[in-house]
N, C-alpha and C positions, 0 to 999 in steps of 0.2 A: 535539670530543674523541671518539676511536674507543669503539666500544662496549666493548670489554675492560675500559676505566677508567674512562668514566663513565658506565654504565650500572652504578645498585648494585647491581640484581639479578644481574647479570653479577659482578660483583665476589665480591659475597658469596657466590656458586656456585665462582669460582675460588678465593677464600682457602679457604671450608668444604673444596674437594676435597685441596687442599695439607695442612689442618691433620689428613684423613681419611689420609694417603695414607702413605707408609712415611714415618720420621723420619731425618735426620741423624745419622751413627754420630757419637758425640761423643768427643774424644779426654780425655784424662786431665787433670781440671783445667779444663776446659770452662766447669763448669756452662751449661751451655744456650747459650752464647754461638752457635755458631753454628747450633744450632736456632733464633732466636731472629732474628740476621740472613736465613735462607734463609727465615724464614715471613714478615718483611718485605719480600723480596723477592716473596716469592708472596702480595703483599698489593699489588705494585705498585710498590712504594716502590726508587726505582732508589738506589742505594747506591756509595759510593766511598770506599779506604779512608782514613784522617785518624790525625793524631798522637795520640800516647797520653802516660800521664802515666811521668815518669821523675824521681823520689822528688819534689820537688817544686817539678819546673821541665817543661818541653814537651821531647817527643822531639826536634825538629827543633833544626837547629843555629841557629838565629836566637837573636840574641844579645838577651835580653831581648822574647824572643818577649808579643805582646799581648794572645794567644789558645791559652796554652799548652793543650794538649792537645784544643779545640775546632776546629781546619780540618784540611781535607784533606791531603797529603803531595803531593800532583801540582797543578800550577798547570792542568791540563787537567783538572780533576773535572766541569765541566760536561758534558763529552762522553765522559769517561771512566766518569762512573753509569750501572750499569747493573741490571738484574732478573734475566740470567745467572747460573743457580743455580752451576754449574760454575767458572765463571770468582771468583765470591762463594767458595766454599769452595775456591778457590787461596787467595784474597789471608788469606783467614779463615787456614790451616790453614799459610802461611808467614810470614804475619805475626802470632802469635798473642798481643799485645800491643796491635797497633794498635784505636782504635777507626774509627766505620763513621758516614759523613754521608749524611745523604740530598737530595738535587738536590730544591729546591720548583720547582714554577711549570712541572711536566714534566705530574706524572697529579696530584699535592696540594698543597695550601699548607698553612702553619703558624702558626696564629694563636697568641703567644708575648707570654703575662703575667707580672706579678709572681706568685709564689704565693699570698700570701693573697688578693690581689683575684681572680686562678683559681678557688681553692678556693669562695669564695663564689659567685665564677659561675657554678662548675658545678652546685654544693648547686640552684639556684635554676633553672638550664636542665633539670636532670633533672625537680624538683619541675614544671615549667610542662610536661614531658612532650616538650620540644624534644629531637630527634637528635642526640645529641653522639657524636661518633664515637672512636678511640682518642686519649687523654689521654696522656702522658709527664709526669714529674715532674724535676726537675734539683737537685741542690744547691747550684749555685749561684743559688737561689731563683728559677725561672722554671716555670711551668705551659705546655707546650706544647699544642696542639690541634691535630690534624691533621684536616684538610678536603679536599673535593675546591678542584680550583685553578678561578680564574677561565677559565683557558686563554687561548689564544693566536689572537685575530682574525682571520679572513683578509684584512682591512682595517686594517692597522695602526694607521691613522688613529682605530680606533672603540678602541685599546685604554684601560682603564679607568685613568687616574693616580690613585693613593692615596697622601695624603700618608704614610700607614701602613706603605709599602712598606720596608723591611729589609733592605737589602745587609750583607755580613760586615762594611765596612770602616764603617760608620756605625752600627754597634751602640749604642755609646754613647749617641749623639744619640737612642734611642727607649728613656727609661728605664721608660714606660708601657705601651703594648700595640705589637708588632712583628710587622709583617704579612711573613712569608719568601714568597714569589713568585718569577718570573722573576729569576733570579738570584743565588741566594741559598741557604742550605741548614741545616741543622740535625745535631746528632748524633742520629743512631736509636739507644733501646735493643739491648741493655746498652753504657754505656759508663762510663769513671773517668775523674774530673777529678783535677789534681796533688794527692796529703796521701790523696787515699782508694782502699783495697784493695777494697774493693767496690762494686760500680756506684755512679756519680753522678748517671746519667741511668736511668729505667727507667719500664716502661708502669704508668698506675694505672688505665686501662680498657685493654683489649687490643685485638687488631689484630682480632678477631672484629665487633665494631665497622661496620657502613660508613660510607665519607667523608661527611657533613654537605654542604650546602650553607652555604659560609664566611657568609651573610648572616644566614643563621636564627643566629649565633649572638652578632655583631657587635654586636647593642645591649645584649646582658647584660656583656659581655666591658669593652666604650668604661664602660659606667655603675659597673661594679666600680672599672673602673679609675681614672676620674674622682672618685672616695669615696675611692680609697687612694690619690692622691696630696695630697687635699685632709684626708686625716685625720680623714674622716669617717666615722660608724659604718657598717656594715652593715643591712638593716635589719630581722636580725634582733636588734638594738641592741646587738652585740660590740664591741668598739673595737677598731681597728688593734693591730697590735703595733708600739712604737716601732723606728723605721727608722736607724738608722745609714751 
């Protein structure tokens, strides 16, 4: 991994100088939206743009779309993301509806929970004094974590299979913890899902944050989540909230 992104020290020198440095003129109606994607950008995070919510069905014309307003609009987004601030506040500034995915398994991954088993994990990773790096929250009840990525071997052979691993089209099949990597992508704050006028995705620690080592955080994340699907308390002795 080049030093620019996995080097934290490095990182957290180039976010801090970004978040120092002149802001994004915002246009009328904004709110911060694309301040918000160019500091994601200057955070590393390569970005591409993705459907948006249209009253309460997906932009794109797929008919009974599966993923409304969650994937990209270009079936090229893996090599279409990018950290081009210029190029970001085209797509930002002419598509000023669409929301903004971000490419895992490039500079981070995204370790991607239910919320309440999140919520309790993080209570519990901050308490133990572990690194947790920017959080995102979703209403569609998911706790994201963004992490530095495994990377990418120059032994192909040594690469690391997880059965946790998360592609778009297998969502489903990982209704517990969903590891985004190589292949795979997430919406970055701010975004709307279909029925909601203001964000549905948004940060609950910020991009000020550096990326984690995804391992340090992996046994609190499996063990929450392993309690909330078995319906078991927390141990600060809460109970679940009934799941539907």
């Amino acid at each position: 991994m080049s030093a620019d992104f996995g080097g934290r020290s490095g990182r957290q020198g180039k976010l801090s100088q970004w978040l120092r440095g002149r802001r994004p003129k915002q246009a009328a109606g904004d709110d911060g939206r694309e301040t918000l994607l160019l500091a994601a950008a200057g955070a590393g995070l390569p970005l591409a743009p993705a459907a948006h919510p249209a009253g309460y069905r997906c932009s794109c014309d797929r008919v009974g779309c599966p993923t409304p307003a969650r994937h990209p609009v270009s079936f090229a987004w893996q090599t279409q993301s990018t950290t081009d601030h210029a190029q970001i506040e085209r797509w930002a500034r002419h598509q000023p509806q669409a929301n903004f995915i971000t490419a895992t398994g490039m500079v981070h991954d995204v370790l991607d929970v239910p919320l309440e088993a999140g919520r309790e994990a993080l209570d519990r990773l901050l308490e133990a004094g572990v690194e947790v790096g920017p959080v995102a929250e979703s209403d569609d009840g998911r706790l994201l974590f963004f992490t530095l990525t495994r990377g990418t071997p120059e032994d192909e052979d040594e690469w690391w299979p997880c059965e946790l691993d998360c592609h778009p089209e297998t969502m489903d099949e990982h209704p517990g913890l969903r590891w985004h990597c190589r292949g795979s992508y997430v919406l970055v704050p701010p975004a709307r899902l279909p029925g909601d006028d203001d964000p549905s995705v948004r940060w609950v620690r910020g991009l000020e944050h550096p990326l984690p080592d995804p391992l340090s955080l992996l046994e609190y994340l499996t063990d929450a989540c392993a309690r909330y699907a078995d319906g078991r308390p927390d141990p600060t002795g809460a109970a679940w909230p009934l799941r539907h």
